[in-house]
C-alpha positions in Angstrom: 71.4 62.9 178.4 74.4 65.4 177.9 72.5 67.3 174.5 71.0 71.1 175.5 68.6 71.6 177.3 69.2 69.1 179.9 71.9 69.9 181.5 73.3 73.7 182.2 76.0 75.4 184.0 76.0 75.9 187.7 74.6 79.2 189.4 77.4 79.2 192.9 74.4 81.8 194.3 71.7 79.0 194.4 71.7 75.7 196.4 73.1 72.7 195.6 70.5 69.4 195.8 72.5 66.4 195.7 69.8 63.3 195.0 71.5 59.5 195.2 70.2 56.2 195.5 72.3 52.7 195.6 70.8 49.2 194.1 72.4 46.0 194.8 74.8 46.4 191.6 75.3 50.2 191.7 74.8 53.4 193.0 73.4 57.1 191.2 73.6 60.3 191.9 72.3 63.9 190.2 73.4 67.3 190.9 70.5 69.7 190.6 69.5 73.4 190.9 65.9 74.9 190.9 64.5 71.4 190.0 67.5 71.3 186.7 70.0 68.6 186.7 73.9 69.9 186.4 75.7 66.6 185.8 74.6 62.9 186.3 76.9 60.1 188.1 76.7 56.2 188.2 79.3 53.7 189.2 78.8 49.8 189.0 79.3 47.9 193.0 82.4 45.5 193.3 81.9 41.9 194.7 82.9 43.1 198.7 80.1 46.1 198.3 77.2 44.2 196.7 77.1 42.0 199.8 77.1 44.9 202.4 73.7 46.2 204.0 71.4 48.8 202.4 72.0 51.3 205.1 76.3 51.0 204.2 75.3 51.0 200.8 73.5 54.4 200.7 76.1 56.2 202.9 78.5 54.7 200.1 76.5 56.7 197.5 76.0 60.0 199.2 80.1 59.6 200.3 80.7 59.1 195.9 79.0 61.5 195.0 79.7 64.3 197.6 83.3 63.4 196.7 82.3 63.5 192.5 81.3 67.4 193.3 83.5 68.4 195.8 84.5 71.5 193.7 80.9 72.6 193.5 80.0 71.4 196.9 83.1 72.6 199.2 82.4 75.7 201.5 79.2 76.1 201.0 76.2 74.6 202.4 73.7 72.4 200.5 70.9 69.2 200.6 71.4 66.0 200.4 68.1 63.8 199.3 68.2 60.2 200.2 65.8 57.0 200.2 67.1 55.6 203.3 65.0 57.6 206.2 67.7 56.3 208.4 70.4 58.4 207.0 68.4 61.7 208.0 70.1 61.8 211.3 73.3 60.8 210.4 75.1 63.3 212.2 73.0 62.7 215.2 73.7 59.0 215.0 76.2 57.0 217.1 79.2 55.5 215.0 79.3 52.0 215.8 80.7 50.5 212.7 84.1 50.9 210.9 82.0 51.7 207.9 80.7 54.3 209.4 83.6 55.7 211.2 85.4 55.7 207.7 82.4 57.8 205.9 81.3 60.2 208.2 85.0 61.1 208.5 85.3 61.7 204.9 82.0 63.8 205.2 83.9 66.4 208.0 84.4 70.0 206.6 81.2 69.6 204.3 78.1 71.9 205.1 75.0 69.7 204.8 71.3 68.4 205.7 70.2 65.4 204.6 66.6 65.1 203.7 64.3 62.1 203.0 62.8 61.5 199.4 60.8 58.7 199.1 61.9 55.8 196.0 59.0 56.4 193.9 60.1 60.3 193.9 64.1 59.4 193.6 63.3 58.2 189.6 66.8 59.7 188.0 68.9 58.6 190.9 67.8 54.9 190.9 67.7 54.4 187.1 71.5 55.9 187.2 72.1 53.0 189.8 70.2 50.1 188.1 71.1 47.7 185.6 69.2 48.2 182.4 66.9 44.7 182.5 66.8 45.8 186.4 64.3 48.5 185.6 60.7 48.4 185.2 59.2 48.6 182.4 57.1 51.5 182.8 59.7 52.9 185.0 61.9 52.5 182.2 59.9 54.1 179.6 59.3 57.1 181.7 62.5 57.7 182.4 62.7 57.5 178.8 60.6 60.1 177.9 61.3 62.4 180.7 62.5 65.5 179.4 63.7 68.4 181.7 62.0 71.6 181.2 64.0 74.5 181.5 63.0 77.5 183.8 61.6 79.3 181.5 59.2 80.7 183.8 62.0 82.4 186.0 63.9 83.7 182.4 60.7 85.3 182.0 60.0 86.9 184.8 63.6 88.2 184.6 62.8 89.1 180.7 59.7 91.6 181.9 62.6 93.5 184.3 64.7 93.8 181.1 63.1 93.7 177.8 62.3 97.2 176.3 59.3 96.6 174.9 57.9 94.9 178.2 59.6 97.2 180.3 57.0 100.1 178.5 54.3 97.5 178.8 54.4 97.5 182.3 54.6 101.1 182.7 51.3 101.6 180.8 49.9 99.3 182.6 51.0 101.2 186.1 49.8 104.4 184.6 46.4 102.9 183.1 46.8 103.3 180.0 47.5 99.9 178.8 45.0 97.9 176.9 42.2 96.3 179.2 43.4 92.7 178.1 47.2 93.1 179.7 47.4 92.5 183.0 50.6 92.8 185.5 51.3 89.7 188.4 53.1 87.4 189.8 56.0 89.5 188.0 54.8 88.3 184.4 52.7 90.8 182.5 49.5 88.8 180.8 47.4 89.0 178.1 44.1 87.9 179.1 45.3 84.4 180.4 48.1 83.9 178.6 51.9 85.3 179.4 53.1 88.2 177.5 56.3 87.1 176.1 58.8 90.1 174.3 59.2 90.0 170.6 62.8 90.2 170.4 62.7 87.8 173.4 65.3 84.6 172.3 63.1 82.2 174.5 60.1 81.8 171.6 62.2 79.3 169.9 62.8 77.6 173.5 59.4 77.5 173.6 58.1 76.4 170.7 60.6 73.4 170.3 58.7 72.5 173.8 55.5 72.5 171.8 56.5 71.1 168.8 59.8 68.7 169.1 59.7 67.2 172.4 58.1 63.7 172.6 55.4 65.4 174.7 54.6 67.5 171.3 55.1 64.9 168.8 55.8 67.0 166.1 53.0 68.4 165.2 51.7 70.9 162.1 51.6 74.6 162.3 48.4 75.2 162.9 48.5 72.4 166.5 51.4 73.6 167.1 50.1 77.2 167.2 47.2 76.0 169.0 49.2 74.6 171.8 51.0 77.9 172.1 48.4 80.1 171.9 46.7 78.6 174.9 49.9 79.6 177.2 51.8 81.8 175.5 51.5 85.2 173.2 54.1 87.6 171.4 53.5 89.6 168.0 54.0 87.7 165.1 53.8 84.7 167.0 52.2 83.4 163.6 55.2 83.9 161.5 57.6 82.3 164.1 56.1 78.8 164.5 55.1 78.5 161.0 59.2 79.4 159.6 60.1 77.0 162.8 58.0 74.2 161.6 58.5 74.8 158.3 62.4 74.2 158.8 62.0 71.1 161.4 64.9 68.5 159.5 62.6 65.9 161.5 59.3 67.0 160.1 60.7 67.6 156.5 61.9 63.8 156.1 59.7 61.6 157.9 55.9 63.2 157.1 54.0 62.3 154.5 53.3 64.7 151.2 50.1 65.5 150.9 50.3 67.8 148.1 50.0 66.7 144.3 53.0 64.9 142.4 55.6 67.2 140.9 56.4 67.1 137.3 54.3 67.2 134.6 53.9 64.5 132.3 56.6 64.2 129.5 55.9 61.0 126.9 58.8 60.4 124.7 58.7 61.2 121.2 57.0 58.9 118.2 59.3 56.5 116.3 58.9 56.7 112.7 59.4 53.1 111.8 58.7 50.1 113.5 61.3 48.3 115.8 63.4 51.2 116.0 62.9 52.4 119.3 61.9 49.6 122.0 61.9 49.2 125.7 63.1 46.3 127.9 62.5 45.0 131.2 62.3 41.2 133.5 59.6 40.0 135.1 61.1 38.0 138.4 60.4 35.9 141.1 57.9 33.8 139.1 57.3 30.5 140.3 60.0 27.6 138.7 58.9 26.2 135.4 61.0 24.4 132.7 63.9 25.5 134.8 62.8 28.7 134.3 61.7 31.9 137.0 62.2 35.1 134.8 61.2 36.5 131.8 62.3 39.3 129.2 60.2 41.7 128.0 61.0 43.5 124.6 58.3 46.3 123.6 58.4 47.9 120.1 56.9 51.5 120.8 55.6 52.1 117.5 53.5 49.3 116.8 52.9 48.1 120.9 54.2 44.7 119.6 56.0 42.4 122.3 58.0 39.2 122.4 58.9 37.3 125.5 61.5 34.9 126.2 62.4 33.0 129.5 64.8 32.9 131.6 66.7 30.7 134.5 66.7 32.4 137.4 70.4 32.8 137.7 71.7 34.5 134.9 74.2 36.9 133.1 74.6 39.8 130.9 76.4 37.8 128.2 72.8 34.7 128.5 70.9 38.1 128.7 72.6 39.6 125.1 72.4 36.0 123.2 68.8 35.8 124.1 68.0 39.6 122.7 69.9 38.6 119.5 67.8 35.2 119.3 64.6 36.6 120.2 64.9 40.6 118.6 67.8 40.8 116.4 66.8 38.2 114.2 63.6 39.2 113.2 63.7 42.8 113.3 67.6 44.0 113.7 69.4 46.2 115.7 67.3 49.1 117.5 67.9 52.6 117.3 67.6 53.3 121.0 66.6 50.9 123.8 65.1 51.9 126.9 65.7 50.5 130.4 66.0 50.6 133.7 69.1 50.8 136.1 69.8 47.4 136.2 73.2 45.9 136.5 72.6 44.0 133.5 72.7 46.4 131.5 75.7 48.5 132.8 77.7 45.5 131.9 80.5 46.3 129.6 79.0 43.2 127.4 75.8 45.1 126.5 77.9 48.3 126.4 80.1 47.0 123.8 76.9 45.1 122.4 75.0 48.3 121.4 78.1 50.9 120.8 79.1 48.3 117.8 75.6 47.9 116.7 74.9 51.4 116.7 72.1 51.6 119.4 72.0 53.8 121.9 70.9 53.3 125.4 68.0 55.2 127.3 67.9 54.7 131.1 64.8 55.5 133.5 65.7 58.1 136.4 66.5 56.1 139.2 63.4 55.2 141.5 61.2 56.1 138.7 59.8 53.6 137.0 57.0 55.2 135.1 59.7 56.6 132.5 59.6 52.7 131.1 55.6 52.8 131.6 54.9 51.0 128.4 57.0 48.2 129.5 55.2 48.2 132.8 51.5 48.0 131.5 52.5 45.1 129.2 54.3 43.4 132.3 50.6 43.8 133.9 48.9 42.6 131.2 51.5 39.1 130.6 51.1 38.8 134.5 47.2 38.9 134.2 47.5 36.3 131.0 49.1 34.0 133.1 47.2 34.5 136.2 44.5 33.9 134.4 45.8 30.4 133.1 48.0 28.7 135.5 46.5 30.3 139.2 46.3 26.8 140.1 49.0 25.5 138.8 51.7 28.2 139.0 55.1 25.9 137.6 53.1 25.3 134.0 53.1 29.2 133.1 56.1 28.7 130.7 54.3 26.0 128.6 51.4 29.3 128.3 53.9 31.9 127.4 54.0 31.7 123.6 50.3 32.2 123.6 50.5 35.0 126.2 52.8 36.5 123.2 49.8 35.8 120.0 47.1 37.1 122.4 48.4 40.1 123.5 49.8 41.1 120.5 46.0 40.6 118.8 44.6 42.7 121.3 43.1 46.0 120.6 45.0 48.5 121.3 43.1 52.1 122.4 45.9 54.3 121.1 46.6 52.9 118.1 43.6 52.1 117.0 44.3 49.0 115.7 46.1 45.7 116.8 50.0 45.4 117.6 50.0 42.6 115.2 48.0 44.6 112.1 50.2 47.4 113.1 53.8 44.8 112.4 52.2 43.0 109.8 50.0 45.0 107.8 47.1 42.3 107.7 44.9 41.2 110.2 45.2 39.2 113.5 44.2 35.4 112.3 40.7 34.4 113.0 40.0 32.4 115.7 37.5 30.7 113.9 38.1 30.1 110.5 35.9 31.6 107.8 35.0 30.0 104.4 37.3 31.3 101.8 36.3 34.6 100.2 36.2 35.1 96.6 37.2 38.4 96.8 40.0 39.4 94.3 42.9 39.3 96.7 45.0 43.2 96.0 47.8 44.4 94.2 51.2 44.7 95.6 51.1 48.4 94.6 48.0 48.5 96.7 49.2 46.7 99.5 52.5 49.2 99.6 50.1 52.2 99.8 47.8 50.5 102.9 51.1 50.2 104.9 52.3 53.8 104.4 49.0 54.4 105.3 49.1 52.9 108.0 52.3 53.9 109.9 50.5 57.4 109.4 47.7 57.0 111.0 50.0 54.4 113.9 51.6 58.3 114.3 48.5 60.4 114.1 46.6 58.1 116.7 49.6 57.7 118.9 50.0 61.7 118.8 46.4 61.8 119.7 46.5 59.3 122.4 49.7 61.2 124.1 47.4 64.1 124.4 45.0 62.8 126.4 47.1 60.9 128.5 49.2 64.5 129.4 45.8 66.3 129.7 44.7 63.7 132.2 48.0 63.3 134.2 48.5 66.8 134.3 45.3 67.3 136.2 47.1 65.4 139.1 50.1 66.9 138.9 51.8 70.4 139.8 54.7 72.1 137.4 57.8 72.2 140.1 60.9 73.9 138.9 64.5 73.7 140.3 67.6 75.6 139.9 71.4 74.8 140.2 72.3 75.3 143.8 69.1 75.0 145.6 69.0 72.4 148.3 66.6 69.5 147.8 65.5 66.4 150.2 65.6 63.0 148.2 62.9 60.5 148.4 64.0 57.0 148.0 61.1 54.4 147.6 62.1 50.6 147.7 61.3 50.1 144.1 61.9 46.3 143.9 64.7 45.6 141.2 68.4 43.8 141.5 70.6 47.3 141.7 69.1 48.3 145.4 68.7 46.2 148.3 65.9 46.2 150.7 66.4 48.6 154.0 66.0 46.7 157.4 63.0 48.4 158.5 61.1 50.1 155.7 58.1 50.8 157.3 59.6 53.2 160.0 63.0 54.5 157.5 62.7 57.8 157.0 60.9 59.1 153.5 63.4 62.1 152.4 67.3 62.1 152.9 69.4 65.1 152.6 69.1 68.0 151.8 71.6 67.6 148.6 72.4 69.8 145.9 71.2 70.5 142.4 74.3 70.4 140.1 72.9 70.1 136.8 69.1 69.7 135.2 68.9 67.1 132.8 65.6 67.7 130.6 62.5 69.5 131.6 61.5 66.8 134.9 65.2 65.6 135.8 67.9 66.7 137.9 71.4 66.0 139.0 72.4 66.1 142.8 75.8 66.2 144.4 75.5 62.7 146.5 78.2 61.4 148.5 81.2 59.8 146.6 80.6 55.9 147.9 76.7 56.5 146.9 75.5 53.4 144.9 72.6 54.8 143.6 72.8 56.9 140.1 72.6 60.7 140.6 69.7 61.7 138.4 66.2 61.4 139.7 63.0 62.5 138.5 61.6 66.0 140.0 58.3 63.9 141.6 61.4 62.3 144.2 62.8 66.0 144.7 61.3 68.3 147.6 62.9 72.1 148.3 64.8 71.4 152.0 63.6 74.8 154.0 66.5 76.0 156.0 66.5 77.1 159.9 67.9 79.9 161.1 70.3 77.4 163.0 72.1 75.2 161.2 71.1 71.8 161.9 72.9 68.8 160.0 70.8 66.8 157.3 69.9 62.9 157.0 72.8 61.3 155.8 72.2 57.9 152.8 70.9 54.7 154.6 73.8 52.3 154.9 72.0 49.8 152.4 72.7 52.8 149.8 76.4 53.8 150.4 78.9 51.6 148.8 81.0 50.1 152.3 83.9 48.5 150.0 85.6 49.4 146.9 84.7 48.4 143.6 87.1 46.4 141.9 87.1 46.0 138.1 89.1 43.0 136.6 91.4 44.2 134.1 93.3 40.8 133.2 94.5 37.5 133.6 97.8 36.6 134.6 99.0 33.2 135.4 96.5 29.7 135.9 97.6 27.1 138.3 95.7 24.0 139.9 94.9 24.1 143.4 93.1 22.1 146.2 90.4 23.3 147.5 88.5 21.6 150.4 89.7 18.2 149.1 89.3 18.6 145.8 91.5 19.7 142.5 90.2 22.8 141.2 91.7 25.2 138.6 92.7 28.6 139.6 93.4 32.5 137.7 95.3 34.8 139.2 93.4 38.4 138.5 94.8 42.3 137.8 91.9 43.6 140.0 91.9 48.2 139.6 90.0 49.9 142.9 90.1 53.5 142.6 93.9 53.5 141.0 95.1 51.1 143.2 96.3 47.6 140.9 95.9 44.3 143.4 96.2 40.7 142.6 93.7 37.9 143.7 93.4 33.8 142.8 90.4 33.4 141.9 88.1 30.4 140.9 88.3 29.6 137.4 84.6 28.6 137.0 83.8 32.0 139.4 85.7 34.8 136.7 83.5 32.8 134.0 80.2 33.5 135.6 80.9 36.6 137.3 83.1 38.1 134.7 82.9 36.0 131.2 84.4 39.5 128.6 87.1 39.0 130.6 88.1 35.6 129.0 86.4 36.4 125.4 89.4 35.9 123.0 91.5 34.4 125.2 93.3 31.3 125.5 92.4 29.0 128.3 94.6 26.0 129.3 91.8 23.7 129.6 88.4 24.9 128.2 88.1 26.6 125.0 87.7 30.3 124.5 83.8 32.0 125.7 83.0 33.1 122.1 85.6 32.1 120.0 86.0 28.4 120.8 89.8 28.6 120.5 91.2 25.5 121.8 95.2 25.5 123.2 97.9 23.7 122.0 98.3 19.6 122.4 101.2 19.5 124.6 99.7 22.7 126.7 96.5 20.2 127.2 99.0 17.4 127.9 100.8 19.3 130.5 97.9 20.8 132.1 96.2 16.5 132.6 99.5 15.9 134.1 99.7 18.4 136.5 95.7 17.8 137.0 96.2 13.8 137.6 99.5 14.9 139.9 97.3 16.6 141.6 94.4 14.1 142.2 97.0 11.6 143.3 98.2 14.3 146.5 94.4 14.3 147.2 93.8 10.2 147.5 97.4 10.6 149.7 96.5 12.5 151.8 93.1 11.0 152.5 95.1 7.6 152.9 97.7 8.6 155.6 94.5 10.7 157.5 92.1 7.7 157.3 95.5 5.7 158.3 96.1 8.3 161.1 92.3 8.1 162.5 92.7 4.3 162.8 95.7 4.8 164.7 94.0 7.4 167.2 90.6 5.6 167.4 90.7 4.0 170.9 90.4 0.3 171.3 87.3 -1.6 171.8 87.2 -3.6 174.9 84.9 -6.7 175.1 82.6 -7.0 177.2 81.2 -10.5 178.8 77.5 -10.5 178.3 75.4 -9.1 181.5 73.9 -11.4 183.9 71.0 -10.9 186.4 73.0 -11.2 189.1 75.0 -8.3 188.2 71.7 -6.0 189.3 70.6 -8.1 192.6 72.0 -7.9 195.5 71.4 -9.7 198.9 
């Protein structure tokens, strides 16, 4: 209640009204002018005045408060408004208390009436004295929403006395030569029924963040909020104002709806030339629990369309993740030449970093939030999702007993733009029937022959794919509007909850705002991608597609932006483990368990943690690859340590275990000692319950 315009400074030639009200917890007060409240007081009731009357309790407030202003209020006269009717004729009254002897003295050398206001009318002075789950609801929410108009109507009667323009306005209209629609009263000049407000007149923006920002307004478009203005209110250009004012509303810019087109024309990437040298990768999650299972991996050739899938547990790693990729992919068809994915932290582990850099394939990622740069990988997630549906509706935790026949089905359906199967288009031959035919007689061909059919082939695979990229960018197009950026311009970021393990869910997504920012454009990467400049603890990646982009219109005051939701804005450090240096056993909630000491880096900073040994496994498992552990043997490379190492290390384990069956001894020993003793009892007779 302290933000402009609610409060303003005080004008010493006007009167002072002094509004207070006392509850049985508190007391309120208001200083206004002209209806326009100066500063607002409250103070909470100790135990000695919450038990006094109502009558001692208002005088207390009016005494506060007078005392609160005593540098506005001192030498010059001004009203007092109170709900206590008694307290009217105060100064009229007879003292008869030594309350009242003690406030009315403190009252002497103040100039003052005091006037009745009923408690309905007093609404500012009782909330100020009320506890909140004292108010009333709807007394509550009006306070709420109550929202102080300034006097604009007495700035703009003192406007037409000063203004230029309706200074000469007024003198036309005094000499008759003024337009027949302007009109001079009531010290406003009017146009037809609305008030003629000056063009260079600095209220317009007063009054159309009335008509627009207040919750009275709602934030309406340009052309209601126009309308709403235009029904009071008129000054040239009055078009141009509102539209740049609404235009530039930070509220308005990231909470509405876009209803204009999508920006950023469609881009497919290019054609491989061979098969299973450019694929695309994704998980399908959250699927019921079968076999131990709840995920599956996706692998997409985009030459031929072919796909494999292979399950997954639902907990699991980047190193399970790699080992399942070589198992299901690398075996058959080798290493990629580039692999597209999303975002996920999976694959910005330094396993599948190392994985790919070694094997020679590099690694395509989406635009963050923008899923349809992996759209193949999406439609055939549909289409296994749809398979299985289909299958196992009513019996959800058999789908992975149906997923290697999701994998031959798919793979022999048609496919539009290839024109052919996935599995003719791998395999150079036919899908097998699924009912057999009687052998052909047919002279089977030549291996010559068969070589030319699959050159063939992978031309046509190109020339239908070409064909079919086409149609699909002539189509999308229509739906979509060319937007350009450059470096340096200001854009708001629209982050949708696109469901994958790298972001995590906002608390209330259904009312969060739909752009942040503004931010800005440091670099373009491509024709439909851009950089931005986001905050340093941002855990989000910084390039986004130009659909997720919208240009942030600037006020002519500055007005700060929409800062990250907390759920995107890293609140800790990341800390990196860079080695392991010492083991040890340990007890841990009763129990012998082994223990690394960690080299953690955080921004420069080197700290050093114990750790769980079976936690730096799962968490971090290239951190022990070709090392020596005391116990187990190495992740990858099986070494095992030396004989008396292994010897030492069951020692110090069995040491250990003997400490824990102590020390459960002397506390069960010590519990026995501090149970208390139980006392037998003879058994209970009637005659313990009668009496005569």
């Amino acid at each position: 209640m302290t933000a402009a315009p609610v409060l303003r400074l005080p004008d010493f030639s006007r009167t002072f009204y002094l509004e207070t009200d006392a509850c049985d917890f508190g007391i309120g007060a208001v200083l206004m002018q002209d209806g326009h409240p100066l500063a607002f007081f409250s103070k909470k009731l100790g135990p000695r005045r919450r038990s006094a009357s109502t009558y001692h309790k208002e005088l207390y407030a009016i005494v506060e408060a007078v005392q609160k202003w005593r540098q506005y209020l001192l030498g010059r006269e001004f009203v007092i408004r109170s709900d206590q009717k008694s307290l009217k004729e105060l100064l009229q009254q007879v003292i008869q208390t030594p309350e009242q002897h003690l406030y009315v003295r403190k009252l002497m050398g103040y100039k003052f009436t005091i006037e009745y206001k009923t408690g309905a009318a007093n609404r500012v002075a009782d909330a100020l004295s009320r506890r909140d789950e004292e108010l009333d609801t709807e007394a509550a929410l009006l306070t709420a929403l109550a929202h102080p108009i300034p006097d604009i109507m007495g700035l703009l009667k003192e406007e037409t006395k000063s203004a230029i323009d309706l200074v000469k306005i007024k003198s036309d209209i005094d000499n008759g030569t003024a337009a027949p629609s302007l009109s001079f009263r009531d010290s406003l000049i009017y146009s037809g029924r609305r008030i003629y407000v000056s063009a260079q007149s600095p209220l317009r923006e007063a009054l159309i963040y009335e008509h627009h920002s207040t919750p009275q307004a709602g934030h309406p478009g340009f052309d209601r909020t126009l309308r709403r203005i235009k029904a009071s209110f008129f000054w040239p250009q009055m078009n141009r104002d509102v539209r740049e004012f609404v235009a530039s509303c930070v509220e308005c810019q990231t909470t509405k709806y876009s209803t204009q087109r999508p920006a950023g024309l469609l881009q497919p990437l290019p054609i491989p030339t061979q098969v299973w040298e450019d694929v695309s990768m994704d998980f399908i999650v959250g699927l019921p629990l079968s076999k131990g299972y709840t995920t599956i991996m996706v692998v997409v050739d985009r030459l031929s369309k072919y796909a494999h899938f292979a399950p997954l547990p639902a907990r699991f790693d980047a190193m399970r993740v790699a080992r399942l990729f070589i198992d299901t992919v690398v075996k058959h068809h080798g290493f990629p030449k580039t692999l597209v994915s999303d975002r996920d932290p999976i694959f910005l582990s330094d396993i599948w970093e190392n994985m790919l850099t070694l094997s020679g394939t590099k690694l395509h990622f989406s635009t963050a939030y923008h899923p349809q740069s992996d759209g193949q990988t999406e439609v055939r997630n549909r289409g296994l999702e749809q398979y299985l549906r289909a299958f196992v509706a009513d019996r959800p935790s058999k789908w992975a007993n149906f997923l290697p026949w999701a994998e031959l089905a798919l793979n022999c359906f048609y496919h539009e733009g290839l024109g052919t199967s996935p599995f003719h288009a791998l395999y150079g031959r036919e899908p097998p029937a699924l009912i057999a035919a009687p052998p052909s007689a047919a002279t089977p061909p030549s291996v010559a022959d068969l070589i030319r059919q699959r050159g063939a082939l992978l031309v046509d695979l190109r020339h239908n794919l070409e064909q079919a990229q086409q149609r699909m960018r002539a189509i999308a197009n229509r739906h979509r509007r060319d937007v350009n950026f450059e470096v340096g311009d200001k854009v708001l970021l629209k982050l949708q909850q696109y469901r994958q393990h790298s972001v995590a869910k906002p608390l209330s997504a259904k009312l969060g705002r739909r752009y942040y920012g503004p931010f800005v454009i440091v670099e373009r990467i491509g024709p439909v991608a851009y950089r931005l400049q986001l905050p340093s603890a941002a855990r989000i990646h910084d390039v986004f597609h130009v659909s997720l982009l919208k240009k942030f219109v600037e006020g002519v005051v500055a007005v700060p932006g929409v800062a990250l939701p907390q759920e995107f804005v890293g609140s800790k450090p990341v800390l990196k483990p860079m080695e392991l240096l010492d083991r040890r056993m340990a007890l841990q909630g009763g129990k012998a368990i082994e223990q690394v000491l960690v080299s953690w880096s955080t921004d420069g900073t080197v700290v050093s943690t114990w750790e769980p040994y079976d936690y730096i496994t799962r968490r971090f498992p290239h951190l022990l690859e070709d090392k020596e552990c005391p116990i187990r043997g190495g992740i990858d490379t099986g070494i095992q340590p030396a004989i008396d190492e292994v010897t030492a290390n069951n020692e110090e384990l069995l040491e250990v275990e003997e400490l824990v069956e102590e020390s459960e001894e002397e506390e069960e020993e010590r519990d026995k000692k501090d149970r208390p003793k139980r006392r037998t009892r003879p058994p209970v007779k009637y005659g313990d319950y009668t009496s005569y």
